[in-house]
N, C-alpha and C positions, 0 to 999 in steps of 0.2 A: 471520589473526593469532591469539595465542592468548587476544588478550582485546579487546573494542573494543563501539563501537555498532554498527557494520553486523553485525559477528558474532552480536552476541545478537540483532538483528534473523531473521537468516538462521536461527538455530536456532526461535525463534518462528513466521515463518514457515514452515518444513517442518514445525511440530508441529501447529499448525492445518491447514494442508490437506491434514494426512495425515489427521487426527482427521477433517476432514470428507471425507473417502473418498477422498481424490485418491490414485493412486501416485505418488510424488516420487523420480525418478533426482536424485542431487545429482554433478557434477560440479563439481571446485574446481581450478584449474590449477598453483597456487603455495601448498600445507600446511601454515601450521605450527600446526595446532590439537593441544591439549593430547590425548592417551590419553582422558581420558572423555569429552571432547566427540566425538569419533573414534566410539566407543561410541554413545554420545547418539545420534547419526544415521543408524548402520548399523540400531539398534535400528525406526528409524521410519520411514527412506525403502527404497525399492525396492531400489535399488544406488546406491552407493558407489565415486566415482569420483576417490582424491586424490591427487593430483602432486604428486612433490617433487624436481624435477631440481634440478641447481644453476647452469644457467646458463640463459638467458633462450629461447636457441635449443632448446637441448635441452625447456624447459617448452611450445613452441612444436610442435615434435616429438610429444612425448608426449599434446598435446590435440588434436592432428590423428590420431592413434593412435586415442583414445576415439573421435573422430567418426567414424572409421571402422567402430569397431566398433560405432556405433548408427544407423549408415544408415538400414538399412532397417527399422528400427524407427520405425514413426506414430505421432508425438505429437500429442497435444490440443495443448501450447501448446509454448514453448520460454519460460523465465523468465531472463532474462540481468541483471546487475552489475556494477557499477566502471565504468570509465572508461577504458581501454586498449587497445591495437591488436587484442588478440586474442578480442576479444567480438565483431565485424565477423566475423571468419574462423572463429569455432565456429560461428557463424548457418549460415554456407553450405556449415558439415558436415554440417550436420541438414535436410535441403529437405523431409523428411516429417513437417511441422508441419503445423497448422491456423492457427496466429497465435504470431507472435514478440513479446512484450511487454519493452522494456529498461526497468529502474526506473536513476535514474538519484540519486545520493544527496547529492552535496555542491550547493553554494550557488545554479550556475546562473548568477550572473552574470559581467559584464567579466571582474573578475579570476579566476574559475576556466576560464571558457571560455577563456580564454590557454595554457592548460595542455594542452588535447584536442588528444592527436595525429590526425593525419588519417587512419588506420584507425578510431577511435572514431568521428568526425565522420562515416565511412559510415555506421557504424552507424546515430547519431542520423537519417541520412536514410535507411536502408533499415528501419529494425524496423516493423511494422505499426503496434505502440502504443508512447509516450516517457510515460514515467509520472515526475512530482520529487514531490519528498517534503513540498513544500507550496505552495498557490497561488500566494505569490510566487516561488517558483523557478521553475515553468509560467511564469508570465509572461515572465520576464527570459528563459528559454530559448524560448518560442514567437516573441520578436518577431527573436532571430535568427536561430530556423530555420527561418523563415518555414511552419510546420505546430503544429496542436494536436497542445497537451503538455497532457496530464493531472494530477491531484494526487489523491496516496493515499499516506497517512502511512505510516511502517515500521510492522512491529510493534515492541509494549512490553508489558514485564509487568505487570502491573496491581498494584500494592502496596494493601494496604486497611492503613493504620498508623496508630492511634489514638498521639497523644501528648501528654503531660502538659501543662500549663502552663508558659510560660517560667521559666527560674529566674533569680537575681539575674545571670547569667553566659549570655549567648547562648551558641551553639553553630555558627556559621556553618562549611560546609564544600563539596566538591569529592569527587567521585569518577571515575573515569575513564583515562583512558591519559595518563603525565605527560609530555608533551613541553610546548616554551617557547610553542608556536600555544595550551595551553591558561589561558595564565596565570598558570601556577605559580609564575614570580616576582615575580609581584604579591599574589598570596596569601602568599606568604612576607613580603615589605615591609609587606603591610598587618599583617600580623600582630605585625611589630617597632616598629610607630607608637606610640608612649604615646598621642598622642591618639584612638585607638580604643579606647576604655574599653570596657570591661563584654561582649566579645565575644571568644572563643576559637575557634580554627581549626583543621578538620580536614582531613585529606587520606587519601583512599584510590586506592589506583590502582599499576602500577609502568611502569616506562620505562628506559633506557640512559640516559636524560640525566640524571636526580638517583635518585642510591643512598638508602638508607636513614639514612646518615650525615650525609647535606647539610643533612637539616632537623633537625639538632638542634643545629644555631647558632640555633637560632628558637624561644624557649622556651615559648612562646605560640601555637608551633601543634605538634598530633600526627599526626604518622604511622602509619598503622594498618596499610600493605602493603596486595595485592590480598583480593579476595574471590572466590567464587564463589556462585552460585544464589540462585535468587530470596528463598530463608529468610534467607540472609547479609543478602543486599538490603534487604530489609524491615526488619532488627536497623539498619541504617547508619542508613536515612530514622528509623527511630522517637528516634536520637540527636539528631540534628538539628534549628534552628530556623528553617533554610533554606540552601538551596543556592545555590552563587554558578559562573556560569560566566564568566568573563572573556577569553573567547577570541577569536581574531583567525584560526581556521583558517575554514576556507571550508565551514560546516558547511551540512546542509541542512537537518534538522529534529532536533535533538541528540536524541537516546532517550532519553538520561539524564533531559533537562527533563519528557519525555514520565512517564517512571517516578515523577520526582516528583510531575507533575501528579497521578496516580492517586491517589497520597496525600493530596493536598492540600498538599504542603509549601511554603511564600513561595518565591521565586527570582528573582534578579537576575541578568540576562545582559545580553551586549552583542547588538548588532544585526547580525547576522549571519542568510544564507541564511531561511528561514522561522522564524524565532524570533517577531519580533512576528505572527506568523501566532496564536499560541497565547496571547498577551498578555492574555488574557479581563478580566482584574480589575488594576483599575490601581494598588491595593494590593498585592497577593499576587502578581505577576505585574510583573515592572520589567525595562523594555529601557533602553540607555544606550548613546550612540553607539560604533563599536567603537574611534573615535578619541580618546575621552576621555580626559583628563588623568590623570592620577595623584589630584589636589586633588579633581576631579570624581567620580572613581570612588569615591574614600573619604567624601565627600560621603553618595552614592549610599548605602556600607553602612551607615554612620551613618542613616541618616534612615529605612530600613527596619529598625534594631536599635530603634530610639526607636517605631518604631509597633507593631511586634512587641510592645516593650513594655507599650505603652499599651494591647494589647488594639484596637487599630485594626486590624488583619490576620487576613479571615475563610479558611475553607478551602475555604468551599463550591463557590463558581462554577465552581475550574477543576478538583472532582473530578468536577461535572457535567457540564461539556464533556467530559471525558477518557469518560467511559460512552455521552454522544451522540456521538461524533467515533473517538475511538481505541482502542475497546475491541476487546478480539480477537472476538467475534461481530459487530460492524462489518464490519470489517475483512476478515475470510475473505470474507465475501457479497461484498464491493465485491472483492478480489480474484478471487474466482470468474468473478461477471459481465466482470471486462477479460479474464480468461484465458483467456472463452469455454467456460468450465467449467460454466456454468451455477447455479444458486443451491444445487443438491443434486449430490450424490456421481454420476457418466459414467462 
């Protein structure tokens, strides 16, 4: 896609383990990543391999094409993604591996395992290593696939954003890809509530379902359009007096939360996939069920504007976790070591 969490995972990912000596072939079956992200990648990986048929068969076609043309080529590892029939069948293009690792990225339970088609469901039973993207999604998927599944976060970019003191006026926001799984029209409602005093509402992100036009029936929230890089990034969090995820998609460990984490910025999410996984501080860090009310949720923003306020909401704890746990020098080693890469540059 040309903007998402797994995406800016995938680009982090190949910049670290190229920085730390790996060569990284990238194959992608289905393209639609912008011109400089394109760029971005040919610059850092080995080769560059992206498909853009237009029907399912033909993309099907064209990555049996690649895997042909990388047979006999011996890899260290094979690093596979997503969730769909044709990660099962790239596997068994490539037999000159050392160890196939699937990471596997949304929630992991009931309701997402509903979803796997039965080409993916090989997968999950033929890859060497099933890595989710936090303890609790390991769990919920280890006790169906009756095999250890591991936990190793995406990567994120590490934000260091110093920011001011609250002012009389929160600044509560959203960033990210706008479809209805993330909230949007509850951050729009909340926004148009009088009884949510003294907090205003941001949104960045873009999507096919709300235009640029939609939010300006909502005079009390602003739309800012997409961003890019991690400078943009940094300018968004430093606005900010917390991020709010309200989402009901089948996430596994949001990036975004991760990105704020680094900052230190407060965040209220619903409970979803690994979220209370990162809950470190039960000020600065608020889970709330993903079935919650309306009354509840606004509750919820309310009661974290009021502590905000009062100087009750420290930054510390969860930029410490994020340097123990999710930092990108973490992260490579603990990647290395499952890739069978070993801790330095093979």
């Amino acid at each position: 896609m040309p903007t998402g969490g797994i995406e800016s995972h995938l680009r982090e990912f190949c910049l670290n383990l190229a920085e730390s000596g790996a060569a990284v072939d990238l194959v992608i079956r289905n393209s639609a990543m912008l011109p400089e992200t394109e760029d971005f990648f040919r610059r850092i990986c080995n080769r560059v391999y992206l498909g853009r048929p237009n029907s399912s068969l033909g993309q099907l076609i064209w990555l049996s094409w690649i895997g042909l043309k990388r047979l006999t080529k011996r890899y260290d590892a094979l690093y596979t993604n997503g969730q769909g029939n044709s990660v099962n069948l790239f596997a068994r293009l490539l037999p000159r591996r050392r160890r196939w690792v699937h990471h596997h990225h949304t929630a992991g339970d009931a309701a997402d395992q509903a979803t796997w088609p039965a080409g993916y469901r090989n997968a999950l039973r033929n890859a060497d290593s099933i890595i989710a993207c936090s303890s609790r999604n390991a769990k919920d998927m280890q006790q169906t696939l009756d095999r250890r599944v591991l936990s190793i976060p995406c990567f994120s970019r590490e934000i260091a954003s110093a920011h001011p003191e609250p002012g009389p006026t929160l600044r509560f926001g959203y960033y990210g890809r706008l479809i209805k799984e993330k909230g949007i029209d509850l951050l729009c409602q909340l926004s148009a509530d009088p009884e949510v005093k003294g907090v205003e509402f941001h949104i960045w992100g873009e999507g096919e379902t709300y235009s640029p036009e939609f939010f300006t029936r909502y005079p009390n929230l602003r739309y800012h359009g997409p961003f890019s890089g991690k400078e943009a990034l940094q300018g968004v969090l430093t606005q900010l007096d917390a991020y709010l995820l309200l989402s009901t998609h089948p996430e596994g460990l949001p990036i975004a939360l991760l990105e704020v984490m680094s900052a230190g910025l407060p965040w209220l999410a619903t409970d979803r996939g690994g979220v209370p996984d990162i809950a470190c501080d039960p000020m600065a860090t608020r889970v709330i069920p993903t079935t919650a009310s309306y009354e509840e949720v606004k509750n919820a923003v309310l009661t974290l504007a009021t502590d905000i306020q009062t100087g009750r909401v420290s930054r510390s704890a969860q930029k410490a976790l994020y340097a123990e746990t999710f930092s990108a020098k973490v992260l490579v080693k603990r990647w290395r070591e499952t890739l069978g890469i070993g801790p330095t540059a093979s």
